[in-house]
C-alpha positions in Angstrom: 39.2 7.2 16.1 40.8 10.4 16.8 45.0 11.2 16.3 46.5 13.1 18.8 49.7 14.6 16.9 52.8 13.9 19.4 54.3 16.6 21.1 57.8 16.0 19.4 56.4 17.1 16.1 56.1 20.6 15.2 57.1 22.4 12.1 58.4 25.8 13.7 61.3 24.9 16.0 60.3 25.7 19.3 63.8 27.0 20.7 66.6 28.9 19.8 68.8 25.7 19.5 66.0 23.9 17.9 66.0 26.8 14.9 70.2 26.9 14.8 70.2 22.9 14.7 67.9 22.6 11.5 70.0 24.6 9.3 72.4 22.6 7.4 73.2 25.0 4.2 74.1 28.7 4.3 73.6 30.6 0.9 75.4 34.2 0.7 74.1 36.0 -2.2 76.7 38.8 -3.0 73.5 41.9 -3.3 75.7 43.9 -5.7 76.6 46.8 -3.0 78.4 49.8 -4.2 80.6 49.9 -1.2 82.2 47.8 1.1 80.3 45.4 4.0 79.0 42.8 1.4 80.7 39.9 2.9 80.9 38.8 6.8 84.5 39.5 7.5 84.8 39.6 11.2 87.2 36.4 12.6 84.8 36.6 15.9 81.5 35.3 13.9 83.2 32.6 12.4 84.8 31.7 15.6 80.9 31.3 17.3 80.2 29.5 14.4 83.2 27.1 14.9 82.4 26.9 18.9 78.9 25.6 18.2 79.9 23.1 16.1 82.5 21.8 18.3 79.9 21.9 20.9 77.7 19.3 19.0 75.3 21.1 16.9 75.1 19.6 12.9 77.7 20.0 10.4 77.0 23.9 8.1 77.9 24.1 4.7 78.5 27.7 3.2 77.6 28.5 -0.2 78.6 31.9 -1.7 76.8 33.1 -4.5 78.6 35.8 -7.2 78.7 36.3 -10.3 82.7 36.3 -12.4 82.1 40.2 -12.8 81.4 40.8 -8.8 84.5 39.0 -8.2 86.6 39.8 -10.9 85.7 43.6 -10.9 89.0 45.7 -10.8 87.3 48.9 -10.3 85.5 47.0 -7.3 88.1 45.2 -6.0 86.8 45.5 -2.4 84.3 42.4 -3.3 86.8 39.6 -4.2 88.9 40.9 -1.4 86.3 40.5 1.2 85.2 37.4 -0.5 88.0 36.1 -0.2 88.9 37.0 3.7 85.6 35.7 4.1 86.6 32.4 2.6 90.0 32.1 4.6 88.1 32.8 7.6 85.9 29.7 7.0 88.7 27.7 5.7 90.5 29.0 8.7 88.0 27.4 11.2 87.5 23.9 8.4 83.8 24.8 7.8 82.7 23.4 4.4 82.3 26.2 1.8 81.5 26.0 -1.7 81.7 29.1 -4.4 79.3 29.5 -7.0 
């Protein structure tokens, strides 16, 4: 007897949609840059994000990932502040996000 796998099962997504569809948790790791642009800041991302999921694709959850000292930094205060717009940007649009 010989199994024919069915078409409908693959382990790479075969579209686009198919990739965007099987994410469920985004982890943003804070790299440690020196200068500003660590954390996505720009309202038009967030509101494609938003779109999408209105539009039916599965619920995201965002995770960001710093450390107290990255976010608490005075002399690199540029990294809590974009954290944070980040945060009110997804909070803005209700998209579940979790700090770590």
């Amino acid at each position: 007897m010989i199994l024919v796998p069915s078409e409908d099962i693959y382990d790479v997504p075969k579209t686009k949609e198919d990739l965007l569809n099987s994410i469920s948790d985004i982890h943003y790791v804070d790299v440690g840059l020196n200068t500003a642009g660590a954390y996505l800041t720009n309202h038009d991302v967030f509101e494609r994000i938003s779109k999408r999921l209105m539009e039916g694709a599965p619920q995201l959850r965002f995770i960001l990932h710093g450390t107290p000292r990255q976010w608490s930094d005075k002399q690199r205060d540029w990294i809590r502040n974009e954290k944070d717009k980040m945060l009110h940007l997804l909070n803005l649009k209700s998209l579940r996000v979790r700090e770590k």
